[in-house]
C-alpha positions in Angstrom: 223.9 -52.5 217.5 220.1 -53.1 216.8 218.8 -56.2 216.7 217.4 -57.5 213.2 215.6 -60.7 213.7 214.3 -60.5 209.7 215.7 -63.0 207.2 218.8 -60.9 205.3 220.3 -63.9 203.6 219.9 -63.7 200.0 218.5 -67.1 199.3 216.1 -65.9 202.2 216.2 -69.1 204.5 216.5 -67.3 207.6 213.3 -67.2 210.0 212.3 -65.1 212.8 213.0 -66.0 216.4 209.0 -66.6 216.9 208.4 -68.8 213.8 211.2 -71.0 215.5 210.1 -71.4 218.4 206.3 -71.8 217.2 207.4 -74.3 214.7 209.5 -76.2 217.0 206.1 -76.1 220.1 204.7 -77.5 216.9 206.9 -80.3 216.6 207.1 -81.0 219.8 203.2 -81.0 220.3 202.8 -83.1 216.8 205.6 -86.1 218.0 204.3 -86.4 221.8 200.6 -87.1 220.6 201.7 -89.5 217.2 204.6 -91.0 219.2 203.3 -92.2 222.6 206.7 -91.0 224.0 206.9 -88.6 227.4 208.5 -85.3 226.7 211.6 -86.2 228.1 211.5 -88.8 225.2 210.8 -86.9 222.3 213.3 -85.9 219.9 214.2 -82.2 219.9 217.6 -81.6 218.0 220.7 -82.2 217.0 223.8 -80.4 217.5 226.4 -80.3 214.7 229.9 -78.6 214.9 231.3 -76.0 212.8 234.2 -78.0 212.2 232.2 -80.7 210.6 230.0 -78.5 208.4 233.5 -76.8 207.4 235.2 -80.2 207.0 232.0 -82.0 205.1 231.8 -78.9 202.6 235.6 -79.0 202.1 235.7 -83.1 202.2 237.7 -83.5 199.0 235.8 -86.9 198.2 232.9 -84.5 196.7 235.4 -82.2 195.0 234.5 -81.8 191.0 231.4 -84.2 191.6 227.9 -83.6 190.7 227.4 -82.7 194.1 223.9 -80.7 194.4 223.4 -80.7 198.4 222.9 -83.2 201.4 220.4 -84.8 202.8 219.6 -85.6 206.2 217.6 -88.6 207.7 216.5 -89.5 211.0 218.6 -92.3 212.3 219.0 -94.4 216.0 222.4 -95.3 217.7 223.9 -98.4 215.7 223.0 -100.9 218.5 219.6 -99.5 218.9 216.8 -101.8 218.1 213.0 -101.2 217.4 212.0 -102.2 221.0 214.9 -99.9 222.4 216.1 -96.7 220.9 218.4 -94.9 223.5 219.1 -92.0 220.7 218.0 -90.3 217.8 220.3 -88.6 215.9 221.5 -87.5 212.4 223.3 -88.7 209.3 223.9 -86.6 206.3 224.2 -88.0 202.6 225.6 -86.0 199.4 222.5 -85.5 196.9 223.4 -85.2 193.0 221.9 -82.5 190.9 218.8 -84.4 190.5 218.1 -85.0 193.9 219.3 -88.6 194.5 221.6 -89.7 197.5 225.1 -91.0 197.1 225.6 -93.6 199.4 229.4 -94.1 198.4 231.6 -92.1 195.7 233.8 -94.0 193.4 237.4 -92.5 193.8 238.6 -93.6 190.6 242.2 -92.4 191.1 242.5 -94.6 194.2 240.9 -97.4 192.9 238.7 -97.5 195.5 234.5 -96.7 196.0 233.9 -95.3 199.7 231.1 -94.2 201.7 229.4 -90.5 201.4 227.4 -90.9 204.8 228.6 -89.2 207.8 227.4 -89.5 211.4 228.7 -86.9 213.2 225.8 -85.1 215.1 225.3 -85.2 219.0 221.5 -85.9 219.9 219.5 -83.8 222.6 219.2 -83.1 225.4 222.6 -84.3 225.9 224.1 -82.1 223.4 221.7 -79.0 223.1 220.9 -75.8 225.5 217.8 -77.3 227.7 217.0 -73.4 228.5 216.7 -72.4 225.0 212.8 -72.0 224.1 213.5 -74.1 221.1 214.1 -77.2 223.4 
């Protein structure tokens, strides 16, 4: 089998191998010099499971809702203060057609409005390949 690196997705958001990783020396570059923070400091990823991307698409709280996407945003371990961030992780919101986040969706049925966000990514390095020339 030949390897294709091209983007062959039709909504063509699939980059190349070397875009990633000169996007993500970018990144890496940009956050050392604006942050102050070493390089074993910086932030470099997130991993998120299948199952959860499977489960959050399938999550029947955003079943015939004006769903339009997520969102992610940047976020710290919940005990984490400004002085003393031990992570940097992940949460995802549901975004309506229009582009605004849903913070909770009314379940009308159960009588009940709950909370769209979800925190279910690991942060890096723990969670991520260390070798990979993305890291």
């Amino acid at each position: 089998m030949k390897n294709n690196p091209k983007p062959h997705l039709p909504n063509n958001t699939t980059i190349s191998p070397e875009s990633a990783i000169a996007r993500t020396k970018t990144w890496r570059s940009f956050i050392t010099k604006h942050s102050g923070l070493g390089p074993e400091r910086i932030p470099r990823g997130c991993r998120i499971s299948m199952d959860d991307i499977i489960r959050l698409s399938r999550d029947p709280r955003f079943t015939g809702k004006n769903i339009g996407g997520v969102r992610a945003y940047f976020t710290c371990a919940e005990n984490d203060t400004p002085d003393n961030v031990t992570e940097i992780t992940l949460i995802f919101v549901p975004i309506d057609k229009d582009g605004n986040d849903m913070m909770v969706i009314d379940l009308p049925q159960e009588g009940v409005v709950v909370s769209a966000v979800e925190d279910f990514t690991k942060p890096c390095p723990s969670a991520c390949d260390v070798n990979s020339p993305l890291y």
